[in-house]
C-alpha positions in Angstrom: 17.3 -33.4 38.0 16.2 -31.2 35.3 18.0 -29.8 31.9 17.1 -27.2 29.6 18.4 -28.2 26.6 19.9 -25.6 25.1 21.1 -26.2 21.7 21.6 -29.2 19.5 24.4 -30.3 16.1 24.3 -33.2 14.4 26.4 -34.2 11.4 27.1 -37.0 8.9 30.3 -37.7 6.9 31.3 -39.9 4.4 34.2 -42.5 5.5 35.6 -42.6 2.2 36.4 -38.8 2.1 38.6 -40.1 5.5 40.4 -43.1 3.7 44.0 -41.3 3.1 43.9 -39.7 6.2 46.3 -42.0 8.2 49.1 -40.8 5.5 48.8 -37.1 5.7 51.7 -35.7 8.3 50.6 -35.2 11.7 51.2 -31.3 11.8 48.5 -31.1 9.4 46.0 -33.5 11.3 46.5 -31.7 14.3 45.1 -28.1 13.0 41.6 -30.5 13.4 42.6 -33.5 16.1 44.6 -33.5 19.4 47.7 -35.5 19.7 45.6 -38.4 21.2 42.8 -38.6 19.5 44.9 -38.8 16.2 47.3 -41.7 17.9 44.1 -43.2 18.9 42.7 -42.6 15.3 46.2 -43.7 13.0 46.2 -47.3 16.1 43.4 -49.0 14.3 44.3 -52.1 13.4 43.5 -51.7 9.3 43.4 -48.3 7.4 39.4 -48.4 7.0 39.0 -48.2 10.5 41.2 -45.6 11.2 39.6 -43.2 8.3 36.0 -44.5 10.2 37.9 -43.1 13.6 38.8 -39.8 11.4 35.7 -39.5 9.9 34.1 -40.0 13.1 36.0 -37.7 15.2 35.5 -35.0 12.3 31.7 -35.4 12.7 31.7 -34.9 15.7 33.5 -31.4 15.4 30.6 -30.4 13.0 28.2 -31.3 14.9 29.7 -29.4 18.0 29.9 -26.5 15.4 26.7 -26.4 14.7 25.5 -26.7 18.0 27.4 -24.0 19.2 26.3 -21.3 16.7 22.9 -22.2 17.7 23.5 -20.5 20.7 23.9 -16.7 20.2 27.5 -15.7 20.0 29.2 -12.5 20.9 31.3 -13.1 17.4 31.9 -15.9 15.1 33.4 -18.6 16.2 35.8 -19.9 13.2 35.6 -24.0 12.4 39.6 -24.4 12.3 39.4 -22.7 16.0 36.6 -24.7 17.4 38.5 -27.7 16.3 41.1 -26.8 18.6 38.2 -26.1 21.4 37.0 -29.7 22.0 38.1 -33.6 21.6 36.4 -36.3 21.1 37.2 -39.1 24.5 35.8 -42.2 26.3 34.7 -42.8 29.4 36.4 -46.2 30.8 32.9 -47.6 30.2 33.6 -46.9 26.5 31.0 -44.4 26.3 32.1 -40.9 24.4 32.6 -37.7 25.8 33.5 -34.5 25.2 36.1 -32.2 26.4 35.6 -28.6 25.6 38.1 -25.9 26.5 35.3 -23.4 27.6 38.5 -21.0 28.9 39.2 -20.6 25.2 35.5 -20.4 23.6 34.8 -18.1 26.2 35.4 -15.2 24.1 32.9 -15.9 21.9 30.5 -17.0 24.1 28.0 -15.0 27.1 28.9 -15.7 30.6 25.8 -17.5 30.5 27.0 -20.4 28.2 30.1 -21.3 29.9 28.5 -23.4 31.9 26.7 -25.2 29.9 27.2 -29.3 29.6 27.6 -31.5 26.8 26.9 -35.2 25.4 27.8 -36.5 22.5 26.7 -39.5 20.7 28.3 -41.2 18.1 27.5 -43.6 15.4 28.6 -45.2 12.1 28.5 -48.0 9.2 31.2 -48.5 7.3 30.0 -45.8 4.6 28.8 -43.1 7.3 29.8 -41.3 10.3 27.5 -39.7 12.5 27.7 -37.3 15.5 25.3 -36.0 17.5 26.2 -33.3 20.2 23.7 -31.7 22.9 24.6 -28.6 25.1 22.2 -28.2 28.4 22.4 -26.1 31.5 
């Protein structure tokens, strides 16, 4: 089977710029984060993990950003609103995955992007987060 890739983001974030994350209240985190990626996200065991998960999860949104306005837009897509647009998940083999609301980024986007597909890849030491995200048709 063969994909055209059609545009790529990547991003890198700091953990520490995460690490107070877990205490702010959750109607602030979820202007960025869905309800269960930030239950997922505030569950980790010790409060470096979790701002890794944060920092992880917001990497991801940049580099889905990014990869988005790569593609040529009917009109600006706002960060705070693509935030809202897509979610960082795991397939039951632990592999990430995206889910992107397509309905809603549709007015920003040509017909001919709403079908595109996306993979995500994800990465991170305990200083640095990184994303990766790749939209094909």
């Amino acid at each position: 089977m063969s994909m055209n890739i059609f545009c790529i983001g990547i991003d890198s974030v700091e953990v520490a710029r995460f690490a107070h994350w877990s205490t702010y209240h959750s109607s602030y985190l979820s202007r960025l984060f869905s309800s269960e990626e930030i239950v997922y996200c505030l569950a980790a065991v010790n409060p470096s993990l979790s701002a890794q998960r944060f920092a992880t999860h917001f990497a991801m949104r940049e580099a889905f950003f990014k990869a988005l306005h790569h593609c040529p837009l009917k009109k600006p897509l706002p960060f705070l609103s693509s935030c809202k647009y897509v979610e960082l998940a795991h397939e039951k083999s632990g592999a990430p995955t995206l889910i992107i609301d397509w309905i809603s980024i549709e007015q920003y986007c040509h017909p001919n992007q709403l079908s595109l597909t996306s993979r995500v890849t994800i990465t991170h030491t305990r200083d640095i987060s990184t994303a990766c995200v790749v939209l094909f048709s």
